[in-house]
N, CA, C and O atoms as a GROMACS GRO file, in nm:
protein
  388
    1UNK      N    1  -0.658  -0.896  -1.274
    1UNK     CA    2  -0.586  -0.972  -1.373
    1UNK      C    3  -0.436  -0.932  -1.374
    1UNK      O    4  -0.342  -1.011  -1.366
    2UNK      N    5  -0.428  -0.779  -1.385
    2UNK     CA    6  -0.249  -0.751  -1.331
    2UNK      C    7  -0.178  -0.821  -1.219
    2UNK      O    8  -0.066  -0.870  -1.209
    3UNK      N    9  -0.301  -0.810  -1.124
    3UNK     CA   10  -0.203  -0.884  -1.023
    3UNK      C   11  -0.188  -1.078  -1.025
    3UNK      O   12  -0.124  -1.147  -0.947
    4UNK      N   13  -0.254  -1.112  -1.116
    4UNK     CA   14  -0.254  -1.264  -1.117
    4UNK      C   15  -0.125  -1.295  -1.255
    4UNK      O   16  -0.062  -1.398  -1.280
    5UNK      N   17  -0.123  -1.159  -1.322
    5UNK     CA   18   0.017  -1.148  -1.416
    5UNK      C   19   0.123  -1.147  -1.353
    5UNK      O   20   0.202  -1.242  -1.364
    6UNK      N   21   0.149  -1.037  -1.272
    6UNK     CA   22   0.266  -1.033  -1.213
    6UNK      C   23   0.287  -1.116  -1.145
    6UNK      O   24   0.390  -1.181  -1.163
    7UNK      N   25   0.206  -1.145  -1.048
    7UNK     CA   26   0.235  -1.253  -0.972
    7UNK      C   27   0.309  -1.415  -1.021
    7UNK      O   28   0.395  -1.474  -0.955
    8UNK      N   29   0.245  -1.465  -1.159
    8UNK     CA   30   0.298  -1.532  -1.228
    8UNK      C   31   0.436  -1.564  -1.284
    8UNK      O   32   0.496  -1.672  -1.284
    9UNK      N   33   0.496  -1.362  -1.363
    9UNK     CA   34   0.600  -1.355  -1.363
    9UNK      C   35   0.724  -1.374  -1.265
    9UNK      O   36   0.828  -1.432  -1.295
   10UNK      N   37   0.692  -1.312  -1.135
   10UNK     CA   38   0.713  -1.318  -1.026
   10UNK      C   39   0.797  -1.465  -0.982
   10UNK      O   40   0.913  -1.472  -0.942
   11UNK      N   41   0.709  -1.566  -1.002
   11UNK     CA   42   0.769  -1.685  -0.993
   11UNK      C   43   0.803  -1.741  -1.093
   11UNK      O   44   0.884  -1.834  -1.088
   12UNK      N   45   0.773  -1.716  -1.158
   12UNK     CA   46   0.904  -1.827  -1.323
   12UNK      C   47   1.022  -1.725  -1.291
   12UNK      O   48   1.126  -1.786  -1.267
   13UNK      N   49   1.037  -1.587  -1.282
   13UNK     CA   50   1.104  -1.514  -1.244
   13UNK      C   51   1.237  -1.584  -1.084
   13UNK      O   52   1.360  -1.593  -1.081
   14UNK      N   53   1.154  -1.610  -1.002
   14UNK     CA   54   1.195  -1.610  -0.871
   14UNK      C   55   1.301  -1.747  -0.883
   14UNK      O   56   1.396  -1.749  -0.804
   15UNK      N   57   1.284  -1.862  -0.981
   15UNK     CA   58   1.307  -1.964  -1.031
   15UNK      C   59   1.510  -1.948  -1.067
   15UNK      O   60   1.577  -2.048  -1.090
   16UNK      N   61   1.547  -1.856  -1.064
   16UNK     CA   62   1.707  -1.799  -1.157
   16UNK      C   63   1.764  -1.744  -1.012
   16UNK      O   64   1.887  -1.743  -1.020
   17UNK      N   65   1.721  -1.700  -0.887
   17UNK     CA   66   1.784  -1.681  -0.815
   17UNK      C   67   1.766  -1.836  -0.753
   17UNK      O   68   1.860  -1.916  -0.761
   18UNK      N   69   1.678  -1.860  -0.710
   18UNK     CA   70   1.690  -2.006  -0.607
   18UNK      C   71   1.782  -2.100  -0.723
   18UNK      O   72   1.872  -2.172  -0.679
   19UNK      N   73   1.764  -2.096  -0.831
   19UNK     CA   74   1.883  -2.239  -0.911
   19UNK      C   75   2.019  -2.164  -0.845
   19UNK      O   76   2.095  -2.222  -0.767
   20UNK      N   77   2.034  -2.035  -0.886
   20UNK     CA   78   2.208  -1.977  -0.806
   20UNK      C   79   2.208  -2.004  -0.697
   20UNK      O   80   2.319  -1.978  -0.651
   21UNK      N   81   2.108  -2.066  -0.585
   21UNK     CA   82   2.147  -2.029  -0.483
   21UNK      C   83   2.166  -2.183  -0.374
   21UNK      O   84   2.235  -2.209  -0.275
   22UNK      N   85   2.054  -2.266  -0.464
   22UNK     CA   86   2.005  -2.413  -0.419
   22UNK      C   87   2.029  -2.531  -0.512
   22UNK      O   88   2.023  -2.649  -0.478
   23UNK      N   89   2.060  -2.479  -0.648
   23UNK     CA   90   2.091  -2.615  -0.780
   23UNK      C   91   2.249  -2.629  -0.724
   23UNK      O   92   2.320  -2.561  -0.650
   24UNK      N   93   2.265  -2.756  -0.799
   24UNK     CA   94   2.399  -2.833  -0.800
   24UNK      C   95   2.498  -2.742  -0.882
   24UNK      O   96   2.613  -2.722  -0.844
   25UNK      N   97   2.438  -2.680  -1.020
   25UNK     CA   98   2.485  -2.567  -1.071
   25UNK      C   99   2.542  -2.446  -1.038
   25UNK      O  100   2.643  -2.398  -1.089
   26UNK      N  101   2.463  -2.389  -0.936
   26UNK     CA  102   2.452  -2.254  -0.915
   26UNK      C  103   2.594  -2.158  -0.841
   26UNK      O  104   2.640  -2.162  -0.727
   27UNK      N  105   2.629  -2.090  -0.944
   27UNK     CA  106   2.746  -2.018  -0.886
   27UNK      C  107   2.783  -1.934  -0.763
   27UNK      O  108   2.893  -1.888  -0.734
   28UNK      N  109   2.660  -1.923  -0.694
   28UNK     CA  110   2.628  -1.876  -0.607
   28UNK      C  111   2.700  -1.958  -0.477
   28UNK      O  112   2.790  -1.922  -0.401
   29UNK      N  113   2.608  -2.102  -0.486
   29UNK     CA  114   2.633  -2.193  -0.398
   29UNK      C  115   2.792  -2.235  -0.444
   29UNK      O  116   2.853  -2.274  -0.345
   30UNK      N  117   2.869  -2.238  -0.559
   30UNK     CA  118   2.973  -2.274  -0.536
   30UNK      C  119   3.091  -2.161  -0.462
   30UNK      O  120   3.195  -2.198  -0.408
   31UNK      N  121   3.053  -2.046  -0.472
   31UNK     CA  122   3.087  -1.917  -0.437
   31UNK      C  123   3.076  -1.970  -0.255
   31UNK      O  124   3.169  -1.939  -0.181
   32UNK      N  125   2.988  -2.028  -0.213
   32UNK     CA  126   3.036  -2.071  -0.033
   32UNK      C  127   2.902  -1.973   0.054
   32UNK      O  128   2.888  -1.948   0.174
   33UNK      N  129   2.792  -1.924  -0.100
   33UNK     CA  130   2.657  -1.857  -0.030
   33UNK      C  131   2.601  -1.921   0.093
   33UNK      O  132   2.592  -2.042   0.112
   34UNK      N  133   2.571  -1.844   0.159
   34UNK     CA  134   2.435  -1.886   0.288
   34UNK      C  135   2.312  -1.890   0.274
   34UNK      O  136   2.277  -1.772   0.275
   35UNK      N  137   2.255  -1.932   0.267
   35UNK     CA  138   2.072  -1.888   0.238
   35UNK      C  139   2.008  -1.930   0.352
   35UNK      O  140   1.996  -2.050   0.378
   36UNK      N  141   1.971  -1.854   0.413
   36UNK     CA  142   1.907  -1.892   0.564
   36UNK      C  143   1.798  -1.866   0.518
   36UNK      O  144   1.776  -1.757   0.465
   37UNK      N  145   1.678  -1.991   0.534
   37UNK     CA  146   1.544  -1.996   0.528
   37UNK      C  147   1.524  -1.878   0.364
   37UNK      O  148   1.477  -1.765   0.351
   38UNK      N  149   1.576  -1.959   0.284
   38UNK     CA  150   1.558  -1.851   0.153
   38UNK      C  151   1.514  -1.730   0.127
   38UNK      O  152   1.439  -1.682   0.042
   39UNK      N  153   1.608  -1.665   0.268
   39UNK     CA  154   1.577  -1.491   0.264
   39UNK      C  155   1.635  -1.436   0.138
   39UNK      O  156   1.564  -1.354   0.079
   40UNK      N  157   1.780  -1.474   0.075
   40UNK     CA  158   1.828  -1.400  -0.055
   40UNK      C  159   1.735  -1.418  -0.140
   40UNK      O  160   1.667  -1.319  -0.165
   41UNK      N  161   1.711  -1.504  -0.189
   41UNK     CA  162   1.642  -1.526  -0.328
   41UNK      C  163   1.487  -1.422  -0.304
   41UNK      O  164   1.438  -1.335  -0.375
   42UNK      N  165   1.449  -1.471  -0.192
   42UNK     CA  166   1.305  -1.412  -0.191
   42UNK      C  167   1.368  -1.222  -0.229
   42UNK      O  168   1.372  -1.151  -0.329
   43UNK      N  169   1.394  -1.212  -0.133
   43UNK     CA  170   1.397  -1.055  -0.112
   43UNK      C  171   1.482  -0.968  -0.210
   43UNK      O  172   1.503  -0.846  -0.212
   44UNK      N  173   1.529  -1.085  -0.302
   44UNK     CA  174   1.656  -1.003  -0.436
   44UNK      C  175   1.512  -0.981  -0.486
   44UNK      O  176   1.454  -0.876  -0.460
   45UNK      N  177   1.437  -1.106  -0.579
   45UNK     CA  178   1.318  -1.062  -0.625
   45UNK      C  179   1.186  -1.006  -0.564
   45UNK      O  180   1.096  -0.986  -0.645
   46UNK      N  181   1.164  -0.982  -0.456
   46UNK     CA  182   1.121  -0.872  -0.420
   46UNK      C  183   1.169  -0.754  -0.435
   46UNK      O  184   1.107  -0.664  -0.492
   47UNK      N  185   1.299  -0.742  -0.381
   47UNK     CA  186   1.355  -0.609  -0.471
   47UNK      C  187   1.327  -0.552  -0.613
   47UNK      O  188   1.299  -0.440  -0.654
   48UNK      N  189   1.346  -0.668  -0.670
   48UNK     CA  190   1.347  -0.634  -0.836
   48UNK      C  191   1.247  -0.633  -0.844
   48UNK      O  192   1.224  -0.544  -0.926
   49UNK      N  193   1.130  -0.685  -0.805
   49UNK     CA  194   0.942  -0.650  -0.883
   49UNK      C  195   0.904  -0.531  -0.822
   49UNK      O  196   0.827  -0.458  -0.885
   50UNK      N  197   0.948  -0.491  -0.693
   50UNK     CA  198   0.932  -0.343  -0.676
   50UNK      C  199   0.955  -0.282  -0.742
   50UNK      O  200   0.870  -0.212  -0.797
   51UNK      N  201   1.117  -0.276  -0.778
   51UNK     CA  202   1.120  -0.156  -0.860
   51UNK      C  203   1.104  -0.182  -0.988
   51UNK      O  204   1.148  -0.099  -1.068
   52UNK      N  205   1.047  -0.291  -1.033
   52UNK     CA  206   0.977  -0.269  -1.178
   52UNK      C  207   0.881  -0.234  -1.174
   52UNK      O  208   0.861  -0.156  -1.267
   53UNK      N  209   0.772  -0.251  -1.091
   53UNK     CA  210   0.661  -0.154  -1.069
   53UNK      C  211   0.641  -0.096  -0.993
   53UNK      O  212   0.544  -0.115  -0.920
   54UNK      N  213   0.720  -0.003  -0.981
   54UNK     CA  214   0.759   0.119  -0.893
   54UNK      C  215   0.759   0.202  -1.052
   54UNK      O  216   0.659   0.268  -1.079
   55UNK      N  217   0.861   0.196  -1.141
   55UNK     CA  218   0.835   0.216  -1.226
   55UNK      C  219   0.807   0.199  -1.342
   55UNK      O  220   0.854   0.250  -1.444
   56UNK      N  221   0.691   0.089  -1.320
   56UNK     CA  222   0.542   0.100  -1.460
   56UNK      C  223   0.466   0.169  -1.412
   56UNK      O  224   0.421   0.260  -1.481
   57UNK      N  225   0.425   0.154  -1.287
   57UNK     CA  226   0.304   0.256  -1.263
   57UNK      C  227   0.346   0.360  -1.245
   57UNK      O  228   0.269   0.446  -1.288
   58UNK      N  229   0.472   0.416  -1.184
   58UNK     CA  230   0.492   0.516  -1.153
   58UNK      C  231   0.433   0.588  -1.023
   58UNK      O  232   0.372   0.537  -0.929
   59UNK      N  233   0.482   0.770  -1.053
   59UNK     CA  234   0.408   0.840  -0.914
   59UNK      C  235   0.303   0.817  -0.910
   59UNK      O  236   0.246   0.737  -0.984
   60UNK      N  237   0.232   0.906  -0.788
   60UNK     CA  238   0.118   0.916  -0.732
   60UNK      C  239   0.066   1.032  -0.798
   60UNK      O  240   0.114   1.135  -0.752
   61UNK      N  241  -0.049   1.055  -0.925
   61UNK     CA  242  -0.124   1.146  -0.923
   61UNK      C  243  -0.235   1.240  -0.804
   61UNK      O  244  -0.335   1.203  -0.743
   62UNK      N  245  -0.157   1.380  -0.808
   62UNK     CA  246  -0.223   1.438  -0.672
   62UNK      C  247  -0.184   1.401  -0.584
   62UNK      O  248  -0.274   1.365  -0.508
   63UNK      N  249  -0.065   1.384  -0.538
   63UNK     CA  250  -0.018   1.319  -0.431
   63UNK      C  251   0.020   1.474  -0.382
   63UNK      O  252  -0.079   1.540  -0.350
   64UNK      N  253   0.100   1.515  -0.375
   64UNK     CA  254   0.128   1.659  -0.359
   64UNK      C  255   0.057   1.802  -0.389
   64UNK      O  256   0.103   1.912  -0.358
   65UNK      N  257  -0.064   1.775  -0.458
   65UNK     CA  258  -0.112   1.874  -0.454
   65UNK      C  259  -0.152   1.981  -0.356
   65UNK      O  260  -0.161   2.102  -0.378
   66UNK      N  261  -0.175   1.912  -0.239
   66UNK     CA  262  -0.167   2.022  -0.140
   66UNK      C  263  -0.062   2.018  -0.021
   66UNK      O  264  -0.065   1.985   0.098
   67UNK      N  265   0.034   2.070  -0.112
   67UNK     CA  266   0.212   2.028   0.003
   67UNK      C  267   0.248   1.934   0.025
   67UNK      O  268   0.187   1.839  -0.024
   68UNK      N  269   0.335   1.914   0.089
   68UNK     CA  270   0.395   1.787   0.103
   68UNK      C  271   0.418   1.772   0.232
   68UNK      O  272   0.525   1.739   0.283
   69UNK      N  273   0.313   1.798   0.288
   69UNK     CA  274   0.337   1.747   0.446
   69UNK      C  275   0.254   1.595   0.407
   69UNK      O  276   0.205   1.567   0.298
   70UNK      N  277   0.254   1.505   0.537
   70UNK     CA  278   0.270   1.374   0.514
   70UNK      C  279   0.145   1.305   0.543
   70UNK      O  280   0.111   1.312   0.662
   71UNK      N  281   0.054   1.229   0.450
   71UNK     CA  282  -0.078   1.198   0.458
   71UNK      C  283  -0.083   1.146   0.598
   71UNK      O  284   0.011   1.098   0.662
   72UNK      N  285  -0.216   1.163   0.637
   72UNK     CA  286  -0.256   1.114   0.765
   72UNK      C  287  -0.274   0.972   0.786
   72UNK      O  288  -0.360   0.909   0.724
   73UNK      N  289  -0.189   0.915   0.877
   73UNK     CA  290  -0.209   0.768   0.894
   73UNK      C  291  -0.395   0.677   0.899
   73UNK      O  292  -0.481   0.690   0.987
   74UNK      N  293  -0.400   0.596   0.780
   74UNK     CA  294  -0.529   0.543   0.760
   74UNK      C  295  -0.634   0.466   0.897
   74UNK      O  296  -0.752   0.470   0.932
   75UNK      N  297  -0.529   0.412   0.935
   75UNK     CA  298  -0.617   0.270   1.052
   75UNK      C  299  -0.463   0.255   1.142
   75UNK      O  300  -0.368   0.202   1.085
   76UNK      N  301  -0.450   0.301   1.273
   76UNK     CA  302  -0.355   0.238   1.333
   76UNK      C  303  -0.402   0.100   1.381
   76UNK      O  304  -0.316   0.014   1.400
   77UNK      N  305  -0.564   0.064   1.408
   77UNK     CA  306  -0.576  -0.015   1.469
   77UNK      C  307  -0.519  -0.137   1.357
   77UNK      O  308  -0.470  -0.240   1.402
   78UNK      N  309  -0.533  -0.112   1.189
   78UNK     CA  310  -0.521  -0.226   1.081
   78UNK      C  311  -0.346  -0.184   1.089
   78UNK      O  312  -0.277  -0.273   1.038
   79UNK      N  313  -0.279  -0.086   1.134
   79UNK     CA  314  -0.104  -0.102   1.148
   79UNK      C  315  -0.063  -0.186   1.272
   79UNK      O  316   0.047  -0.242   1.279
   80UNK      N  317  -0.132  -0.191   1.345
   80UNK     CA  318  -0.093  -0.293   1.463
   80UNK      C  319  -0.119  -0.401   1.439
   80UNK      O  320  -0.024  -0.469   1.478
   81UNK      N  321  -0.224  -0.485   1.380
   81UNK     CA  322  -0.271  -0.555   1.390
   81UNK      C  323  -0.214  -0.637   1.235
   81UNK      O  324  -0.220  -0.758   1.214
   82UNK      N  325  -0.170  -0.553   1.158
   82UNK     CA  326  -0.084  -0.614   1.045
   82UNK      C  327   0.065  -0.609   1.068
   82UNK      O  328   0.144  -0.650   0.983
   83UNK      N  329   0.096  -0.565   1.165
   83UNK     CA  330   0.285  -0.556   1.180
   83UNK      C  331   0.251  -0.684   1.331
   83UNK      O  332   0.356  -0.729   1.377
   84UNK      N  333   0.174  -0.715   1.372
   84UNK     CA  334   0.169  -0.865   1.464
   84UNK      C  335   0.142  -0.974   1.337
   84UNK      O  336   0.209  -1.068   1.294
   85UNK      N  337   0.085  -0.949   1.320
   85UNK     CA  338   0.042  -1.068   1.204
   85UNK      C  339   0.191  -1.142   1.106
   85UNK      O  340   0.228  -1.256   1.078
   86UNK      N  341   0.246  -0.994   1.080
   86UNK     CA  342   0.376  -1.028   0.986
   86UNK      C  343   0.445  -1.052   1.112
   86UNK      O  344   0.448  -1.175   1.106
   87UNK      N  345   0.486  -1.032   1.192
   87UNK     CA  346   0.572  -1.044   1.310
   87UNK      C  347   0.501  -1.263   1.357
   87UNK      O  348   0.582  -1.356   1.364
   88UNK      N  349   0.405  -1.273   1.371
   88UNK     CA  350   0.379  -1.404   1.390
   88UNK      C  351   0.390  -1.511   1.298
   88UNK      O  352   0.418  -1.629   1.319
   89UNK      N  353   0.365  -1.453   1.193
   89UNK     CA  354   0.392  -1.590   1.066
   89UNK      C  355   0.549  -1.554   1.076
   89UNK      O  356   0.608  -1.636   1.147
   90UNK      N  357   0.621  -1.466   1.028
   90UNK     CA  358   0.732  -1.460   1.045
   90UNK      C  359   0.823  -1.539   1.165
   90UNK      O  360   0.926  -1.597   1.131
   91UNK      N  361   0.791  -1.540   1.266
   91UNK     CA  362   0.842  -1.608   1.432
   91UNK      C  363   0.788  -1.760   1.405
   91UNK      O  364   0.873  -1.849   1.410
   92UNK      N  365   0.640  -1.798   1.374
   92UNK     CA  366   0.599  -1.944   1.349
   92UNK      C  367   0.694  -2.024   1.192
   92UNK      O  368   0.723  -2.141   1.168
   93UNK      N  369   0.720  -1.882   1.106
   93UNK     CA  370   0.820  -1.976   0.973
   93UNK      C  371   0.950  -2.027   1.043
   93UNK      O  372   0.978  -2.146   1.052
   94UNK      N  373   1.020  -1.934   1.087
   94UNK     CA  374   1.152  -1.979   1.127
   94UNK      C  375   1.144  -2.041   1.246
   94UNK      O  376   1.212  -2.141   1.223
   95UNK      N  377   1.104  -2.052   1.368
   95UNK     CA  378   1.092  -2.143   1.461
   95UNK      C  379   1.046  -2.301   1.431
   95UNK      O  380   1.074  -2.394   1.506
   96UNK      N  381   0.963  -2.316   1.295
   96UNK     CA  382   0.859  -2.425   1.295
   96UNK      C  383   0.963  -2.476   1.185
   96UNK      O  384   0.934  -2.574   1.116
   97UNK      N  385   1.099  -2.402   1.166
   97UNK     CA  386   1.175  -2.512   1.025
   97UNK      C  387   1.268  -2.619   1.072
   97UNK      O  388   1.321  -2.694   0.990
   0.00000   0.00000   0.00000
């Protein structure tokens, strides 16, 4: 349910950068902005919901309890196979616009 909240906010949220950036209004666009394939808008509010819940939830309980050397990587086979995946929708968005 948190994540079907945020997610919600997220976009009524996401709604105040794209008007600056894409409305007839937006000071942004009169300012002479670029928006290639609506990387600003996305990634300002990605920025900003990170670090709002970055800090609501906060640290990692026990994260350091035993030093701080650096957890052991989970699944390389699910890190390869998710950095192609983002790498292909990514190459099929902007090629296919």
């Amino acid at each position: 349910m948190a994540y079907v909240i945020f997610s919600a906010v997220s976009t009524l949220v996401y709604c105040i950068p794209a008007g600056w950036l894409w409305g007839n209004h937006g000071f942004l666009l009169k300012l002479g902005a670029v928006d290639i394939a609506g990387s600003s808008g996305v990634h300002l509010c990605g920025a900003a919901s990170a670090l709002v819940a970055a800090k609501l939830v906060g640290p990692r309980l026990g994260r350091y309890d035993q030093g701080e050397d650096p957890l052991p990587m989970g699944s390389p086979t699910y890190a390869i196979l998710g950095t192609f995946m983002l790498w292909w929708g990514w190459l099929a968005f902007n090629c296919g616009r």
